[in-house]
N, C-alpha and C positions, 0 to 999 in steps of 0.2 A: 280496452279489454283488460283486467284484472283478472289475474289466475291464482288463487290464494294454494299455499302449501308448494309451490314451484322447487324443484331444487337448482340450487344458486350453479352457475356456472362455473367450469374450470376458468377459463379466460375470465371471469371478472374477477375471481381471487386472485389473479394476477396482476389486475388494475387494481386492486386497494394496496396493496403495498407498498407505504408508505415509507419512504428512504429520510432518514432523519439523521443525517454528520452535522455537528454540530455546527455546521458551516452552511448547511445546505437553503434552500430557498425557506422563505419567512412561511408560508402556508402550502397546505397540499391543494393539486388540482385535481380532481377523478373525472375522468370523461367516458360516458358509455354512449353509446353512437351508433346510428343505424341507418341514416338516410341523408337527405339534403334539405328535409324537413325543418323548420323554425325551433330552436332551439331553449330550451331551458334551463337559465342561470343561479344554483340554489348558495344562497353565503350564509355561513351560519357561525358564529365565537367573533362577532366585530365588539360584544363586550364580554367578557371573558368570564363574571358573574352570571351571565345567563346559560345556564347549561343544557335547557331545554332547546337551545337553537340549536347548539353543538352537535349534542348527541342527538338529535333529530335528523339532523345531516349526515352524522358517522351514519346510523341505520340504513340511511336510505341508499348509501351506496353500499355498504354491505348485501341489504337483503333486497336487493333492487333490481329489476332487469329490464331496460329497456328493449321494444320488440318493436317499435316503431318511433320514428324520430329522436331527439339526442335531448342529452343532461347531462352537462357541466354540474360541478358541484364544489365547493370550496368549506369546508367541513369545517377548519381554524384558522380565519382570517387573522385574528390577535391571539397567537399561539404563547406566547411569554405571560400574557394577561389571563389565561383558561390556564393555566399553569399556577399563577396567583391567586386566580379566581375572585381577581379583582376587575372591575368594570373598564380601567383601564391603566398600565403603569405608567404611559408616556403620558396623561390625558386622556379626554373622550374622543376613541380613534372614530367615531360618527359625528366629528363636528371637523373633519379634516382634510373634506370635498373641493371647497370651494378654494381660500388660499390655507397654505400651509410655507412655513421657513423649511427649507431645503437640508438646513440641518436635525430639524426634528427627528426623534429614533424611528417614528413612525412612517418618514416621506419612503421609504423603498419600496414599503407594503400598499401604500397610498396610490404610488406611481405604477405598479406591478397589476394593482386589481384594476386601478381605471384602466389598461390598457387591454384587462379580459372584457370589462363591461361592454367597452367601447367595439370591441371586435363585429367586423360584418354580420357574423355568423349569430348573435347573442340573440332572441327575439321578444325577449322577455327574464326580467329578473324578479327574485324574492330574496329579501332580505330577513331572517327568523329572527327574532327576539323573544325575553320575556318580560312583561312591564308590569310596573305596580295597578293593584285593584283590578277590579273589575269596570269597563266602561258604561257608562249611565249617561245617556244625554240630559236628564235630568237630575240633580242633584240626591244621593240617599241619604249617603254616609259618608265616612273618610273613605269606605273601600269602595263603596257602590257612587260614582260621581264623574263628571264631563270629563274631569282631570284624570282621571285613570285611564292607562293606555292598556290592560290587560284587556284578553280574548277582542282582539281586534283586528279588522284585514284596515291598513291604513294606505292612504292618498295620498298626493302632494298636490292633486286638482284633480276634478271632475276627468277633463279630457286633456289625452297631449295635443298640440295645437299643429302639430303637421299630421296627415293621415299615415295610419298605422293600422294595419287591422287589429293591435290589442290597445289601440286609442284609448278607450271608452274603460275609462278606470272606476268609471265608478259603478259602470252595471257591470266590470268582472267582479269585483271587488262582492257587490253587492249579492251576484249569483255564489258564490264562496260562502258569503253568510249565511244566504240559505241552505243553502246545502250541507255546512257544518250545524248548522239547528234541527236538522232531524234528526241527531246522534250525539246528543249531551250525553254527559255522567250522573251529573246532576243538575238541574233545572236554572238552576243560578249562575251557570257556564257560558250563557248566553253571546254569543260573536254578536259584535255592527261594524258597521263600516265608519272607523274616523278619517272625516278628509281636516288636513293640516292645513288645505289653503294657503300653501306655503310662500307662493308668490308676493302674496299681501298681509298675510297675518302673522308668520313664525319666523320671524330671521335668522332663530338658530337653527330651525330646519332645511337652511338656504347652505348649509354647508354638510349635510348628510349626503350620507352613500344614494337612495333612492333621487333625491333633488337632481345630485350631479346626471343620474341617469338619465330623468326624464329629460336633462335642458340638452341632452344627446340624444333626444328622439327614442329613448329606449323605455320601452314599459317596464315599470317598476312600482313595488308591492313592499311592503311590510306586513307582515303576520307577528302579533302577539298574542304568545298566548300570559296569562297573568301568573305572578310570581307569589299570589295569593293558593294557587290550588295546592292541595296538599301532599303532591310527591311529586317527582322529574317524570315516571313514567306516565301520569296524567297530562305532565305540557308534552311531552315526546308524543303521544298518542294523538292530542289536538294539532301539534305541527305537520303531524305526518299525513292526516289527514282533510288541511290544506294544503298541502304541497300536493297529494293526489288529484285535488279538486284543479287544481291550476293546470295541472297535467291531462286531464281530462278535456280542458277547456281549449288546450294548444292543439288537442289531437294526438297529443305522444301516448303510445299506447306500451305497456309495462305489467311484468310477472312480478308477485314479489314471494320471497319463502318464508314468509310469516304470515299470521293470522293477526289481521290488525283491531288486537283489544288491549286494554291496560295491561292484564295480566299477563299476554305472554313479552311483552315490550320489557315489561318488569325484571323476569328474566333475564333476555335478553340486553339489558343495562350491565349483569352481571358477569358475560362473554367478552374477555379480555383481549383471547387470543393468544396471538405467539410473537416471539422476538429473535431474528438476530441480528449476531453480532460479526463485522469482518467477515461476513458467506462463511464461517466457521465456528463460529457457537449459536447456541439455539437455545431458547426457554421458552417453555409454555406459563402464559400467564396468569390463568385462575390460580387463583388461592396462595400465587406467591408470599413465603417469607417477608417479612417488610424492610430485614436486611439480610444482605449476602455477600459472603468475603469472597477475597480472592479469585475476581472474575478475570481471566485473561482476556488483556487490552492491550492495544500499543501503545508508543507514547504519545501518539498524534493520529488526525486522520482516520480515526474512527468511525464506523457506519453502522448505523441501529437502524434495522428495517423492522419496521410494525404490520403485522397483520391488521388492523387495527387504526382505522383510519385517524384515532387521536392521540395513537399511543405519539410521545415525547420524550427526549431526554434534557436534562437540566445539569448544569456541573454545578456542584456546591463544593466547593473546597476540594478537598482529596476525595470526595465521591460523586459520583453520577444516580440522579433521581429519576425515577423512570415514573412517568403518569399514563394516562387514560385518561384523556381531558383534565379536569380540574382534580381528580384523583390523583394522589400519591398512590403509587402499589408497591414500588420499593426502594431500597436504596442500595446501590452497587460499591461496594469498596476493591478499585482494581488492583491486580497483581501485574505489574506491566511485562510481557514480549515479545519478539520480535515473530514474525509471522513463517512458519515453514510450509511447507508446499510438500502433500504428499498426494501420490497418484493410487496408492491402494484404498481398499474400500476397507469398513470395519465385521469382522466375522465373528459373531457372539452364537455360545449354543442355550438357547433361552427353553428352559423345562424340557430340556433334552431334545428340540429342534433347530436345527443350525439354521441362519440365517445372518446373510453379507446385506451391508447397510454403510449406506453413505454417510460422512461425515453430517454434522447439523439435522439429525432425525431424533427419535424417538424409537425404543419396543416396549411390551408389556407382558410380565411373567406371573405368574401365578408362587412358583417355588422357589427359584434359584435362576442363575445365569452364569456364564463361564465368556469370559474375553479370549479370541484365543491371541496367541502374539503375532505382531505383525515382524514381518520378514524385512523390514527397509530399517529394523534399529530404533524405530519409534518407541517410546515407552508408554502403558497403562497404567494414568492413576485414578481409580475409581477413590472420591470426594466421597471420606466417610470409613474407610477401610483402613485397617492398619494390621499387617501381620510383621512381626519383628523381623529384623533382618532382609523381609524382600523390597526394594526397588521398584520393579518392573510387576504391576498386580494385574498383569495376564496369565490366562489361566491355572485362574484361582475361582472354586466353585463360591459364589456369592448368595446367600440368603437374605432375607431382612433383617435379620437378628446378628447378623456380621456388621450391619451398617450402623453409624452412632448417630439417631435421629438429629443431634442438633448441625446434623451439616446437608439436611435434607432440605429441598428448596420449596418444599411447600408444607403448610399448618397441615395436613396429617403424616408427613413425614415417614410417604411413602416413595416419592419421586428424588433418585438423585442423579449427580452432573457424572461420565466416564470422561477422562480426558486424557490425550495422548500430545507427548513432549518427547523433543532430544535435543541435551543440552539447552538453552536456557530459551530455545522457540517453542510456540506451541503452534501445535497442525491441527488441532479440532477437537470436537467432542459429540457426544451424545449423550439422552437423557433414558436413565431406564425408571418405569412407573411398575413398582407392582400392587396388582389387582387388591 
């Protein structure tokens, strides 16, 4: 059952939030769950070039809701390579199934995902890619030809050799095809099913993520879509598309809050999202600056939580790179301190109505706004203001035209950071946007 325009739930905005210390586990896991039902495994960024797998995965658990049986989903398998947006920096981490050296950078992510694949619970996995050309069983062109792995549901055999009820890989496979062929873009889009015959024909497929599944009893899929179509939200649209179909075919039944066409996906590519930082800074991420000074950071131990199932941080020297998959969106230059701890809320009077607001939010004013002072000795420094001789720039009535766009954190240079300090800690902040 499909409910198109659903709105997304509280509770799964809570599962995509993405905790990112620069320490913390190599990929994200999202789990939405609802029964004891067979389960579905989606991996998407195992090469970090294909962005159509990725963010096809970010989507789906963003705008996704399962309402019967359960989805696993692993959005940035090779999160450091989708940050590169190269295919892979250790290597081809899909050729690193079978044996792998213990010391390679890539065994912890290697050893971390076999042991999701592997789980009881898995009943089926898809593996997303995007592959060159278009597949042609018979020869056209360079782009239309057997060698081409685009718009393709791919096999490792016919059937798995112990029974399974999703065995029969190559009539799901084949039922996929069809069913992605009644809803081209354009005619030439064409899906088939390539079997690898991997057992006997492709040795280097004998070390792939899918191979190691099947020889564990577990059904496994490949979906490409081709790296010939001509935008991300054409391959996002076709992935998403078989990843329904697979879901339809387990039984798992699922809401989503989008209308699944190119264009609004298109969009929807362009939803950033939100960031914090330490549960005491917050930035919204559209239209972000591409740099920004002075972010209060500690010296260590840091924690970036992404709305945003691909959002990332990257250290490059004296600053921190913030992506969205294979996106840069900006660049942090920190201010380092040490972390204080305050129990009051913040009390701003925004176009002459008060309102108290927790640290790491947002308001929005149309005229003016006013900070009032907080009582525990915190000080207000609204990022952008400057009146001579004050310190402390609580209540002080704020306009737009008080503010010096170039210390505003987004291209129209309406949105800036409040932030409160004493002594050389900072307790928090908020962001005010006006209209």
């Amino acid at each position: 059952m499909v409910k198109q325009g659903a709105v997304l739930k509280s509770a799964l905005l809570v599962c995509l939030i993405s905790l990112h210390p620069l320490n913390a586990s190599p990929f994200s896991l999202i789990k939405k769950e609802s029964d004891a039902t067979p389960l579905l495994l989606v991996i998407g960024g195992i090469h970090g070039n294909e962005p159509g797998s990725y963010f096809a995965a970010a989507l789906l658990a963003q705008y996704y809701t399962v309402t019967k049986g359960n989805l696993w989903i692993i959005p940035d398998l090779n999160r450091q390579s989708i940050q590169k947006n190269s295919r892979g920096i250790h290597g081809d981490m899909n050729r690193k199934f079978a044996e792998l050296d213990p010391k390679d950078p890539d065994a912890p992510i290697i050893k971390e995902v076999k042991e999701i694949i592997t789980d009881p619970h898995v009943g089926l996995i898809l593996n997303l890619h995007d592959g060159h050309g278009f597949y042609r069983k018979e020869y056209q062109n360079t782009i239309f030809n057997p060698s081409a792995w685009g718009q393709t549901c791919v096999i490792d055999q016919e059937v798995l050799d112990t029974k399974n009820p999703y065995g029969n890989l190559d009539e799901i496979a084949s039922e996929v095809r069809t069913d992605l062929n009644t809803a081209l873009i354009e005619n030439h889009h064409l899906f088939d099913v390539r079997n690898t015959n991997t057992r006997f024909d492709d040795k280097e497929m004998k070390h792939s993520l899918t191979y190691f599944a099947i020889t564990h009893n577990k059904p496994a899929f490949a979906i490409e879509t081709s790296k010939n179509l001509p935008t991300l939200h054409h391959k996002v649209f076709y992935q998403l598309r078989a990843i329904e179909c697979y879901m339809k075919l387990m039984g798992i039944e699922f809401e989503r809050s989008l209308t699944l066409t190119p264009e609004t996906i298109q969009k929807l590519l362009d939803n950033f999202g939100y960031l914090t930082i330490n549960n005491n800074y917050y930035l919204t991420l559209d239209h972000l600056k591409t740099n920004l000074s002075l972010i209060p950071l500690q010296s260590s131990r840091n924690e970036f939580k992404f709305s945003h199932p691909l959002g990332s941080i990257r250290k490059n020297n004296k600053k921190y790179d913030v992506y969205i998959g294979n996106r840069k969106i900006s660049s942090f230059l920190p201010s380092y301190h040490s972390k204080g701890v305050s129990s009051e809320k913040i009390t701003v009077i925004a176009d002459g109505e008060r309102k108290t607001l927790p640290f790491t939010t947002d308001f929005f004013v149309n005229a003016d706004f006013t900070v009032l002072k907080k009582s525990d000795g915190v000080r207000t420094d609204i990022i952008g203001y400057t009146r001579k001789g004050v310190n402390d720039e609580s209540n002080c009535r704020i306009t737009l035209k008080n503010l010096d766009p170039k210390y505003a954190i987004n291209r129209s240079a309406k949105s800036y950071r409040i932030e409160f300090y004493r002594d050389n800690s900072f307790y928090g902040m908020t962001l005010v946007h006006f209209k």
